[in-house]
C-alpha positions in Angstrom: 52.6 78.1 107.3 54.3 81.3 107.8 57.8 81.8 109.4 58.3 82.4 112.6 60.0 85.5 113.7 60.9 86.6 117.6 58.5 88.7 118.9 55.9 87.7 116.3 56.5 90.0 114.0 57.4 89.2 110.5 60.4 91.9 109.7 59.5 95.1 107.6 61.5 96.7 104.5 64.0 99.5 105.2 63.4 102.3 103.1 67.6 104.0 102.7 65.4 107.7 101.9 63.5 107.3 105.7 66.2 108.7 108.8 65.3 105.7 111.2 63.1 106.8 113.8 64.6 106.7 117.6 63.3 107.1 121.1 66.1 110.3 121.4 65.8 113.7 120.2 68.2 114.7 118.6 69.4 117.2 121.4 70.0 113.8 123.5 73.4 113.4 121.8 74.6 116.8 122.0 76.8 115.7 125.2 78.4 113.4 122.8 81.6 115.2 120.7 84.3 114.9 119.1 87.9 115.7 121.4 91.0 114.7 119.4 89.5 112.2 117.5 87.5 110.4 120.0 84.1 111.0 121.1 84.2 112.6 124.4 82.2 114.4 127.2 83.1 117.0 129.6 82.1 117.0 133.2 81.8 120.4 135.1 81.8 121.0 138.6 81.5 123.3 141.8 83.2 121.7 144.5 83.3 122.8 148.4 86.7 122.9 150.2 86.9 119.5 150.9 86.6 118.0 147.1 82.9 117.2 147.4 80.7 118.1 144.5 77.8 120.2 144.9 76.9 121.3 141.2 77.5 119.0 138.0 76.8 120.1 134.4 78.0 118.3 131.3 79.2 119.5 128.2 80.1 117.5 124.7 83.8 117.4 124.7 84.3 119.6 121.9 82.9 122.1 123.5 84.4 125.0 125.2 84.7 125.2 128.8 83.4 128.7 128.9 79.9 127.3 128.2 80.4 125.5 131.5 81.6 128.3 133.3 78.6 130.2 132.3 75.9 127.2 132.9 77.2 127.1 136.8 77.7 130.8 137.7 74.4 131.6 139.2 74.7 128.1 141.1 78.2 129.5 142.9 77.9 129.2 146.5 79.1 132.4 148.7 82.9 131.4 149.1 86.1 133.5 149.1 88.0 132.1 146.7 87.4 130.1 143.1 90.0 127.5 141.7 89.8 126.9 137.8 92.5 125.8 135.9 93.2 127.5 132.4 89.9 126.6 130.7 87.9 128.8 132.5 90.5 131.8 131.8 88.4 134.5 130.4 87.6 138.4 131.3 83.9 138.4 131.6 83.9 135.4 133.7 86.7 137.1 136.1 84.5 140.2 136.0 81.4 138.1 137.1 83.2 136.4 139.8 84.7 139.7 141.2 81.0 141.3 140.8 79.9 138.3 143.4 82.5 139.5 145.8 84.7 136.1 145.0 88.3 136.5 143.8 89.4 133.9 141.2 92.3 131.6 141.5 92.5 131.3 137.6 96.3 131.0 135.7 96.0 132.6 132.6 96.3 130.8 129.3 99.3 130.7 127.2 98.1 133.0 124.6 97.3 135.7 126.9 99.2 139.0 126.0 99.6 140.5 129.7 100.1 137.6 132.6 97.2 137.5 134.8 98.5 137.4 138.9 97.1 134.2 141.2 98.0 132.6 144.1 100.2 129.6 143.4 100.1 128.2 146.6 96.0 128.5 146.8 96.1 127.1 143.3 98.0 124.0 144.3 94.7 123.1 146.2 92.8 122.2 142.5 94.7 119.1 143.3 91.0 117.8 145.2 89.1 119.0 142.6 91.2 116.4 140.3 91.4 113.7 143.1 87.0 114.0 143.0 87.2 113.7 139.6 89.4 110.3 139.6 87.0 108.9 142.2 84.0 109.5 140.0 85.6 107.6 137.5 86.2 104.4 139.7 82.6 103.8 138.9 82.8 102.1 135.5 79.4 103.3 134.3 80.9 107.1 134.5 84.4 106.5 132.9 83.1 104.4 129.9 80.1 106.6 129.4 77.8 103.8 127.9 74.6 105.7 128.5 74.0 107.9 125.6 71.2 109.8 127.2 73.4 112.9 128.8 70.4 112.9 131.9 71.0 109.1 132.2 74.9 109.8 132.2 74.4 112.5 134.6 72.2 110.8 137.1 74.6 107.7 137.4 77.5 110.9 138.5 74.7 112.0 140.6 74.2 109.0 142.5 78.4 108.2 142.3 78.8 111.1 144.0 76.0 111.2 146.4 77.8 107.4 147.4 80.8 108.3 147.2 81.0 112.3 149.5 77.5 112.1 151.0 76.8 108.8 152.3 
């Protein structure tokens, strides 16, 4: 009598020369990097006045936040102003921003050779922007990013968010 294996399947040889095959294409991990060591994701967003998010984009976390800035610029609602903190410090996305008629609220990075002006006082205000961000991550499925499928991973911030602001 043969053995008895779950599923009824008796189990195959691994060949070491054959990649395994997966359900994921390979472009399903690139959300996945590497930042300082750990495997990490970044989380973009386009908030309205009162902290609630109204665009999200993710990024793998060694990636720069330019590609961000770049992914949610046509999806910029018709506002005044536009907080960012020093990741989003560059001159083409300043440009872009002033072309739309909004004026950025950007500190410049350290390694910039003239000091860009901004509004302190506006720019303390990037404190609900960060206050969002800490109540996404009450949801445990968001801070310990165990899907591995970035549209999985984005749909649980999705429908944290939608809980969380819009309900």
């Amino acid at each position: 009598m043969a053995p008895r294996f779950p599923g009824g399947h008796a189990p195959q040889e691994i060949d070491s020369k054959r990649k395994p095959q997966t359900n994921f294409q390979t472009s399903s991990y690139s959300t996945i990097g590497r930042t300082k060591g750990v495997m990490n994701t970044k989380l973009h967003a386009i908030c309205d006045s009162q902290g609630r998010p109204l665009n999200l984009f993710v990024t793998a976390g060694q990636v720069s936040d330019y590609i961000g800035a770049r992914a949610l610029l046509s999806s910029l609602p018709k506002v005044d102003w536009r907080l960012g903190d020093r990741g989003y410090d560059a001159d083409w996305f300043r440009e872009a921003l002033q072309d739309k008629g909004i004026r950025a609220c950007i500190p410049g990075r350290k390694q910039r050779k003239t000091p860009v002006k901004y509004d302190k006082r506006r720019y303390k205000r990037l404190n609900r922007i960060e206050i969002m961000f800490g109540r996404l991550k009450d949801w445990r499925c968001v801070a310990t990013r165990y899907d591995r499928c970035p549209k999985v991973f984005l749909s649980a911030i999705a429908l944290a968010a939608t809980v969380i602001y819009w309900l």
